[in-house]
C-alpha positions, 0 to 999 in steps of 0.5 A: 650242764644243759646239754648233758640233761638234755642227752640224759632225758632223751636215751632215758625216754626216747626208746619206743615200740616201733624202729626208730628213722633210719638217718644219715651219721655224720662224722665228728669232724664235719659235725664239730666243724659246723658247730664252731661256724655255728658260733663264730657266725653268732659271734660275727652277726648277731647284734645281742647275743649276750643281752640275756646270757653271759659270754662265760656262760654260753662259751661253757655251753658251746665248749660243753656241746663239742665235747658231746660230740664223741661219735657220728650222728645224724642231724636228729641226734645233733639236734638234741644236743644244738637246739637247747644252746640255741633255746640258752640264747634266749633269742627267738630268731635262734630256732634249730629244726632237723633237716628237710628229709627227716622232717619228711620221713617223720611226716610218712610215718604210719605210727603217728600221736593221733591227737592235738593238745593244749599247754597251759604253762602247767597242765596239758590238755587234749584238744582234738582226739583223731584217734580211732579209740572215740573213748578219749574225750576232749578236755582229758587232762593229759598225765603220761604219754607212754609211762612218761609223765607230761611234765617231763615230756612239755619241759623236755621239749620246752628247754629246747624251743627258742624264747624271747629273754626269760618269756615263756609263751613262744616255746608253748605257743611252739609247742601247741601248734607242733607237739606231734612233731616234737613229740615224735623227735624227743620221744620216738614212735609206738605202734600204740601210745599208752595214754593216762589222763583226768576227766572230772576227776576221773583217772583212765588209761586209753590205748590209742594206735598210731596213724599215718598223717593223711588218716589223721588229718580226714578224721579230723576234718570228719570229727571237727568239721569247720562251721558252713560260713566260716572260712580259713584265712588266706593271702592275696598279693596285689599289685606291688609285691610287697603288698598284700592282704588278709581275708 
């Protein structure tokens, strides 16, 4: 079952260096209670919810999703477990996150990926190296993050983003615009990341310490700053509230 290889993947490659967050348990009960709401809400409201994926199918994948339930856990576990039901729908507007206060305790750690990537559909490129080891290029080709190989780390994450139908670009679009965050959630925290990559044919091995978010984010703006002239895009409101504009 779906469910099943994902909670497989995770206890396989999910165990790291660094403690991993300390998160509320849920009890069985409250968790099953909001995964039958869940269902019942999807039952009531959305207006396709079997255009892609049969009724059996997806009643398979919820009665396989409360059987999991075996014990308490913290809405990141739970996660594991709810987002690639979610991703089965097939509907982009199905999108799962944990909480706000992990989201946040994720963000204050001090032992994040230091770099920013590219998916391609098959191979995963560095794109901003905001590491302090300046030895990593970017274009690397990236082939394991901590022994694990890339492969298994995009298509873990990848089983769990929702996606329109059978189209694949909303969850690697996801995924290159969050794959620190994602990363971290499937796979947990390092002191260092082992790093293995291709760069003109060239294989190498990189150590890269993990970062706290604010030293990422100067090193990125010193390492790529952003061109004299050029300016982000921003929204202005005008008169009506409904109205507004780009510049």
């Amino acid at each position: 079952m779906l469910v099943a290889s994902i909670l497989f993947l995770f206890l396989s490659y999910g165990n790291s260096q660094s403690p991993p967050l300390e998160l509320e348990k849920f009890s069985i009960e409250d968790i099953k209670e909001d995964i039958n709401y869940w269902k019942a809400l999807l039952e009531k409201r959305h207006p396709l919810l079997y255009y892609y994926t049969p009724k059996d199918s997806l009643d398979q994948q919820f009665d396989a999703l409360l059987n999991s339930v075996n014990s308490p856990m913290t809405d990141l576990e739970l996660f594991h477990l709810m987002a690639p039901v979610a991703a089965f729908i097939r509907d982009g507007h199905n999108t799962f996150l944990p909480g706000m206060a992990t989201i946040n305790k994720i963000a204050e750690r001090e032992d994040l990926l230091p770099f920013e990537v590219h998916f391609n559909g098959q191979e995963l490129f560095l794109k901003y190296n905001l590491s302090k080891n300046d030895s990593l290029k970017d274009g690397l080709i990236i082939t394991h993050i901590n022994k694990v190989k890339t492969e298994v780390i995009t298509q873990q994450i990848i089983s769990a983003l929702p996606r329109d139908g059978f189209n694949l670009q909303l969850p690697i679009s996801a995924l290159n615009n969050q794959f620190r965050f994602y990363y971290h959630v499937f796979f947990g925290f390092s002191e260092t990341y082992e790093v293995k990559g291709l760069q003109e044919e060239n294989s190498g091995t990189y150590l890269v310490e993990g970062c706290a978010l604010d030293s990422i984010r100067q090193i990125r703006k010193e390492r790529y700053p952003i061109p004299n002239g050029h300016k982000a895009i921003s929204c202005h409101s005008i008169d009506s509230p409904n109205t507004a504009f780009l510049t």
